[in-house]
C-alpha positions in Angstrom: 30.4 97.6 105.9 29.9 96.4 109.2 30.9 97.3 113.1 31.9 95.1 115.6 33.1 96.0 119.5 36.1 94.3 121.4 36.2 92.9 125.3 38.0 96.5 126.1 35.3 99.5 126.9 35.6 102.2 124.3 37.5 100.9 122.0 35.6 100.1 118.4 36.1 99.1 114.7 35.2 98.6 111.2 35.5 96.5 108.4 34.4 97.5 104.6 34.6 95.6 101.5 35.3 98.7 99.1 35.7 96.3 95.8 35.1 92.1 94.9 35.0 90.0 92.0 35.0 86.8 90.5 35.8 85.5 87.0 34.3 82.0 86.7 33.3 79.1 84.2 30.2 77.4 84.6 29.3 73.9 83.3 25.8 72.1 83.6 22.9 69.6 82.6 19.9 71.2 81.0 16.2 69.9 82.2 13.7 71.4 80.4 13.7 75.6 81.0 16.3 74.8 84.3 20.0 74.5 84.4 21.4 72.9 86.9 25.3 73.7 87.0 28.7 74.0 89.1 30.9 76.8 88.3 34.6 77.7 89.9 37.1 80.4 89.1 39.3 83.1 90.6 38.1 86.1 93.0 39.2 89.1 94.3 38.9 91.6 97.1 40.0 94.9 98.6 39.1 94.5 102.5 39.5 97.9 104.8 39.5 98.0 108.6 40.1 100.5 111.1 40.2 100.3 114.8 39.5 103.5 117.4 39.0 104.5 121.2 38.9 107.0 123.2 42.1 108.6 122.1 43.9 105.6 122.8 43.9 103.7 119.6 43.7 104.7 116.1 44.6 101.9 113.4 43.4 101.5 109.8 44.4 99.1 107.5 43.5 98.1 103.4 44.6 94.7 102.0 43.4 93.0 99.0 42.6 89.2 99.2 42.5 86.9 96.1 42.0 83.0 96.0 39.9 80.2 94.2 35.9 80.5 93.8 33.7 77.4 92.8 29.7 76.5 94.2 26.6 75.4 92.0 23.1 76.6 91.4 20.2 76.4 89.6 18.6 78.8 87.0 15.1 78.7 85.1 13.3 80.6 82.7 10.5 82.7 84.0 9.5 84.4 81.1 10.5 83.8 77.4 13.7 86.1 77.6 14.2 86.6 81.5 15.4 84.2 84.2 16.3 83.7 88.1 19.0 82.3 89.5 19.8 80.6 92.9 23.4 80.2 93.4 26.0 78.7 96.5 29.3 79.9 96.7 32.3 79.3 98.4 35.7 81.8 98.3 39.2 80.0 99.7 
């Protein structure tokens, strides 16, 4: 959730992801304990807003966005059964 203010005085809003997803594949080349790989798919989102001032304005709104997903990343063993990740993504 975030806040943001417009160029009129008093008058405010909000914007809330209440729900996201993706589904994805991933695909990549092995080196040693690291995986390097690219991964795409489909993801989802249910995006609320609401506007509000003084009285004078009172607006809320709730849409749901869905589109393509792909990025890459890297992930390496740390332990024998435990690993991190580093991952870039990009939602259209």
């Amino acid at each position: 959730s975030f806040a943001f203010a417009t160029n009129q005085p008093g008058i405010s809003g909000q914007a809330e992801i209440d729900a996201s997803g993706t589904l994805r594949v991933r695909a990549g080349v092995p080196v040693g304990a690291t995986l390097f790989y690219g991964t795409a798919g489909y993801a989802w989102a249910d995006v609320g807003a609401s506007l509000t001032g003084g009285g004078l304005v009172d607006a809320n709104r709730s849409d749901g966005f869905s589109g393509v997903v792909y990025g890459g990343g890297v992930e390496t063993h740390v332990l024998p059964q435990t690993t991190i990740r580093l991952e870039a993504l990009r939602f259209n």
